[in-house]
C-alpha positions in Angstrom: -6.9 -9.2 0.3 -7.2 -8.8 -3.3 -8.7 -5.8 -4.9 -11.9 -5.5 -7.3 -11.8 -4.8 -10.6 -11.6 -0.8 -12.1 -14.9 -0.2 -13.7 -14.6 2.0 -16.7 -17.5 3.4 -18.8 -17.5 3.5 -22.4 -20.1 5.7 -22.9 -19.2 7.6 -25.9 -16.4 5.2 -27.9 -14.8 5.2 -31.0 -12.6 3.5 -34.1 -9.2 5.7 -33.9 -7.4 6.1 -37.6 -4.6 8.2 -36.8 -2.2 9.0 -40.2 0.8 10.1 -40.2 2.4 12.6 -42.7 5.0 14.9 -43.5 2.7 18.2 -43.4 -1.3 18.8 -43.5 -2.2 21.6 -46.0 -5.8 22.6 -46.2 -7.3 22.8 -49.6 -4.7 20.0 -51.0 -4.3 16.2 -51.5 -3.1 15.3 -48.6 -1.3 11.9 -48.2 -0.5 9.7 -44.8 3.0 7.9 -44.4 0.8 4.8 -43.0 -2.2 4.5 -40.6 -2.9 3.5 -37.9 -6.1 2.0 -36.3 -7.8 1.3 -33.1 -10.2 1.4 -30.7 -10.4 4.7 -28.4 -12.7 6.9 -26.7 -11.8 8.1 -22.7 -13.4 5.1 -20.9 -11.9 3.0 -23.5 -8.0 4.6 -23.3 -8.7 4.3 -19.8 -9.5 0.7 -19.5 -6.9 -0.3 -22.4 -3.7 1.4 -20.0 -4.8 0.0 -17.3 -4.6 -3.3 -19.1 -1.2 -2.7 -20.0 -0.2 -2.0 -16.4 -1.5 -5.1 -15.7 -4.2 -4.3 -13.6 -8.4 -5.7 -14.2 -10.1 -3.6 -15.9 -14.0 -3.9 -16.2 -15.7 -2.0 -19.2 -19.5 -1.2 -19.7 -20.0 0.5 -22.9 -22.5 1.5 -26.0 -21.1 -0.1 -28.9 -23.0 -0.9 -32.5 -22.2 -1.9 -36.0 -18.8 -3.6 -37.5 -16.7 -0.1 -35.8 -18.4 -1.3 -32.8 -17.5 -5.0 -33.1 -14.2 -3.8 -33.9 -13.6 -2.3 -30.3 -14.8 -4.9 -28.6 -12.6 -7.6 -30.4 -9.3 -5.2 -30.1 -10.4 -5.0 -26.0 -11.1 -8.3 -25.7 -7.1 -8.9 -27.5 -6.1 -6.3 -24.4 -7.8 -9.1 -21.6 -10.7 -6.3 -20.6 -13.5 -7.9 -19.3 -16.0 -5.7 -21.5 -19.8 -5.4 -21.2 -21.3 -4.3 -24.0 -25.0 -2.6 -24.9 -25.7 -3.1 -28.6 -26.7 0.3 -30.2 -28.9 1.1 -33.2 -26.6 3.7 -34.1 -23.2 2.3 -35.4 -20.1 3.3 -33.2 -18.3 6.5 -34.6 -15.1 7.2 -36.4 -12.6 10.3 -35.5 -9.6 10.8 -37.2 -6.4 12.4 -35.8 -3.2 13.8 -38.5 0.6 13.3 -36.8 2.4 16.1 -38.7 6.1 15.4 -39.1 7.7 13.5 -36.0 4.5 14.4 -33.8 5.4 18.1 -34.3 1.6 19.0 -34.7 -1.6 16.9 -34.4 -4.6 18.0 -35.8 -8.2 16.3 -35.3 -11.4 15.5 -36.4 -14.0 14.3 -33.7 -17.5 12.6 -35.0 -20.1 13.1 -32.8 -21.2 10.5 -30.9 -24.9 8.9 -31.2 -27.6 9.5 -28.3 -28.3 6.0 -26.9 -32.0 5.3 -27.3 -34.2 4.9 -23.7 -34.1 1.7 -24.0 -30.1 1.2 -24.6 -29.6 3.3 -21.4 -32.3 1.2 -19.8 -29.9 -1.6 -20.5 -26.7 0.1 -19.1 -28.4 0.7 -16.0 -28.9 -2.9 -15.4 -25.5 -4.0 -16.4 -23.9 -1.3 -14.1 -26.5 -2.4 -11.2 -24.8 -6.3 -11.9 -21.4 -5.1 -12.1 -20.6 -2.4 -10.0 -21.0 -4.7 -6.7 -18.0 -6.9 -7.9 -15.3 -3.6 -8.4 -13.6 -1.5 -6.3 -13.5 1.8 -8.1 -15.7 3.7 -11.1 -13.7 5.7 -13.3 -16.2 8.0 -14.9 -14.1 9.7 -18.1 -15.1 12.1 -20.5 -18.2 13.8 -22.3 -21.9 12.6 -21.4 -23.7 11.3 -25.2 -25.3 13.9 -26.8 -28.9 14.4 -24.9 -27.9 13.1 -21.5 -28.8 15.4 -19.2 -25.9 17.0 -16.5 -27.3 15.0 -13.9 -27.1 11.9 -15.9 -23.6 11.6 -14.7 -24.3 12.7 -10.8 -26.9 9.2 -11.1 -24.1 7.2 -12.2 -21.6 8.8 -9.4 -24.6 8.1 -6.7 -25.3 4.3 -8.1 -21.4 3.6 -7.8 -21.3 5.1 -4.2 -24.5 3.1 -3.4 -22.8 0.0 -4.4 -19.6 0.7 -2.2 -17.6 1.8 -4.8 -14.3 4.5 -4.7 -15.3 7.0 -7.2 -12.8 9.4 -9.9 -14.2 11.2 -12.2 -12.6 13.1 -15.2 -14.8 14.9 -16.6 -15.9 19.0 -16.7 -18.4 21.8 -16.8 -22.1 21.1 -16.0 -22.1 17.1 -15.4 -19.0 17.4 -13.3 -20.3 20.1 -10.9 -23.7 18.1 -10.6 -21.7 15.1 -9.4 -19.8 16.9 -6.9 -22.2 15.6 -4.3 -21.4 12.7 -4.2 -18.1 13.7 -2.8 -15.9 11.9 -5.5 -12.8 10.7 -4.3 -10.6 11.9 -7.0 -11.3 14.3 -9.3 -8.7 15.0 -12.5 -9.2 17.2 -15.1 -6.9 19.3 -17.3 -6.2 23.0 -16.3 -8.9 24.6 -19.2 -11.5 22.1 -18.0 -11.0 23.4 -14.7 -11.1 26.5 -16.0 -15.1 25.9 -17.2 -16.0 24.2 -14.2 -14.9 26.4 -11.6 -15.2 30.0 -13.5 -11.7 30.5 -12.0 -8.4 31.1 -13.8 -5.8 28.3 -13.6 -3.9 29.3 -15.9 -0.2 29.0 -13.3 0.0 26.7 -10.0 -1.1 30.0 -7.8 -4.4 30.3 -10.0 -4.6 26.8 -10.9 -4.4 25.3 -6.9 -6.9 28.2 -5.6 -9.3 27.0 -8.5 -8.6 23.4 -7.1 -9.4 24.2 -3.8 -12.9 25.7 -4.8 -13.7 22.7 -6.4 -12.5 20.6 -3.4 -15.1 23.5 -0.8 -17.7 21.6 -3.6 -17.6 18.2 -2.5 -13.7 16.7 -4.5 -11.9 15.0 -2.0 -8.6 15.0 -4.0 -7.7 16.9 -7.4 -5.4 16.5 -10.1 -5.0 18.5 -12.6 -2.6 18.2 -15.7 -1.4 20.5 -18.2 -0.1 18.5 -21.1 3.7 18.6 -21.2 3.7 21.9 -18.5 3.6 21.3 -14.6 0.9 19.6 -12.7 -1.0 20.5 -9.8 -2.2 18.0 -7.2 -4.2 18.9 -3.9 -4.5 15.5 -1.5 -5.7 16.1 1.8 -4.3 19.0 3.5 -1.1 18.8 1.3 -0.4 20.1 -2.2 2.5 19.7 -4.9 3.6 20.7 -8.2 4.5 18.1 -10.4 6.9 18.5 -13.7 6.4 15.6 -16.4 9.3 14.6 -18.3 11.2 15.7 -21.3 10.0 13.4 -24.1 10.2 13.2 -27.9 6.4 12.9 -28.4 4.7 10.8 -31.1 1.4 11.0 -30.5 -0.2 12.9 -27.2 -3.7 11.3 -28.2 -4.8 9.6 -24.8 -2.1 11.0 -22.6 -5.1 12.5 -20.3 -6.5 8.8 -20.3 -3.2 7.0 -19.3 -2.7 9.4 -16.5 -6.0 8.6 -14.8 -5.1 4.9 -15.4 -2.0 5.0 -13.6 -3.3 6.9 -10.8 -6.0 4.5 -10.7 -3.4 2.0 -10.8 -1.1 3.4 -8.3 -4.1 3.7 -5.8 -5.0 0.0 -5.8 -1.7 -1.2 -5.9 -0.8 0.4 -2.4 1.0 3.4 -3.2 0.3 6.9 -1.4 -1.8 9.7 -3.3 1.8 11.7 -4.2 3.0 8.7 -5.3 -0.2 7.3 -7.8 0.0 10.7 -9.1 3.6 10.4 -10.3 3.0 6.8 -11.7 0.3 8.6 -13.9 2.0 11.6 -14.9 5.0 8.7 -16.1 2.3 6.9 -17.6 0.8 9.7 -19.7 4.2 10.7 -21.1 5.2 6.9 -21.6 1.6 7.4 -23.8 2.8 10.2 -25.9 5.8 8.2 -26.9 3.9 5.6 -28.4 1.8 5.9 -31.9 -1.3 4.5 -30.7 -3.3 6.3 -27.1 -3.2 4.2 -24.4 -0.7 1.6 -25.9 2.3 2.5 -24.5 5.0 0.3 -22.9 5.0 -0.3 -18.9 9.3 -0.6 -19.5 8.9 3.3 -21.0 6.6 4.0 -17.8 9.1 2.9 -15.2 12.1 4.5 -17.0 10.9 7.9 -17.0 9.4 7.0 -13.2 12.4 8.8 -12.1 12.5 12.0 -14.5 9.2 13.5 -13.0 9.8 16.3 -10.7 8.0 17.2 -7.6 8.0 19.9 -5.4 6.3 20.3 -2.3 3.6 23.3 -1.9 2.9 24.7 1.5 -0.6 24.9 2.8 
């Protein structure tokens, strides 16, 4: 029986220029090695790894202007079934600098435009077409400017009213609305846990009794990463600590993203929660190898599959 496409949202996406150079220095001329360019954003990275895994991917997104139609064509390239509102505001830009051989990254975020009323008028009719036809919703990322908390709890409760699995990455105020809806997965990073829960996570005692409280809240399973430091994942009644590899990293941009597409991946593909996690803890470092988030190379994925580390935690 085959599986539905991943629905990924695109609610706040944008055209990616990441330069490289030798060294930033405020105040001076400051001059990239080369550029690169493409399209980003959470629920974009999302759908763009999963692509590259070889799984379906289903996009709705807000996209307007030529930065807009850029996106869409470099998705469409990528073989992601995309579903696009047309904004009045054109799509934003953010910029990231790669110092030296990924040594430090530095960047600049542009806001993202409010949808009008009537462009979320129109996402609500594309999701109410779409949804019934997928399997999961990844929810990933910031709500637009102006969207109330519980904007993202009405999305969470449409996807569950239309059958679908539900993970949501996201943090603070929209995440803890949604927690009703009893997501299936929840992943986050250890400071975004940190704001939703009012908890310190800050090692895998702190971090797995802050996990727990947001599980007593309605998460059914949590993941939580910590860049190139151990992960923490609580699945059922069982927990582990999970050590990413040793990598010579490039460009981390989009690691988060890659991570909740290979768990994503790993889940529809058969494998057990431990397992998915893994995958996407490979997958995320596979990401900061590459130069361009969520671009990285399944080959690089499955070669470090064996260099993540996992230990067992009891309770």
């Amino acid at each position: 029986m085959s599986v539905g496409p991943i629905l990924c949202l695109a609610l706040t996406p944008a055209v990616q220029r990441t330069l490289f150079m030798e060294a930033m220095r405020p105040g001076e001329v400051n001059r990239a090695r080369r550029t690169r360019i493409s399209a980003a954003g959470k629920g974009v990275n999302v759908a763009a790894a999963l692509a590259r895994l070889g799984a379906r991917p289903r996009l709705i997104g807000f996209r307007g202007g030529p930065s807009g139609a850029f996106i869409a064509r470099a998705l469409n390239d990528l073989g992601v079934d995309a579903h696009w509102i047309e904004t009045e505001a054109e799509t934003r830009h953010c910029h990231t600098a790669v110092e030296g051989d990924g040594t430090r990254v530095t960047e600049w975020v542009e806001e993202a435009a409010p949808p009008t009323l009537g462009e979320w008028a129109t996402f609500d009719r594309l999701f109410a077409e779409q949804a019934p036809e997928c399997s999961w919703l990844a929810i990933s990322g910031a709500l637009p400017p102006g969207a109330p908390a519980e904007r993202l709890m009405e999305i969470a409760r449409g996807a569950r009213k239309a059958g679908l699995a539900l993970l949501i990455d996201s943090q603070g105020a929209p995440l803890r609305a949604a927690l009703d809806t009893k997501p299936d997965w929840v992943k986050l990073n250890s400071e975004e846990l940190e704001i939703t829960t009012g908890l310190p996570a800050r090692d895998p005692t702190s971090c797995m009794a802050a996990m727990r409280a947001l599980r007593a809240r309605g998460a059914q399973n949590v993941l939580v990463t910590a860049g190139a430091d151990e992960c923490c994942l609580l699945a059922g009644e069982s927990s582990w600590r999970i050590q990413p590899p040793t990598v010579k990293a490039l460009n981390p941009i989009g690691s988060g993203d890659s991570v909740t597409a290979g768990l994503l991946h790993g889940l529809t593909t058969g494998r057990s929660a431990i397992a998915s996690a893994v995958w996407g803890i490979a997958c995320g470092s596979a990401n900061a190898m590459s130069e361009i988030p969520a671009l990285f190379d399944r080959a690089d994925v499955e070669a470090l599959l064996s260099r993540v580390r996992v230990t067992s935690i009891d309770g």
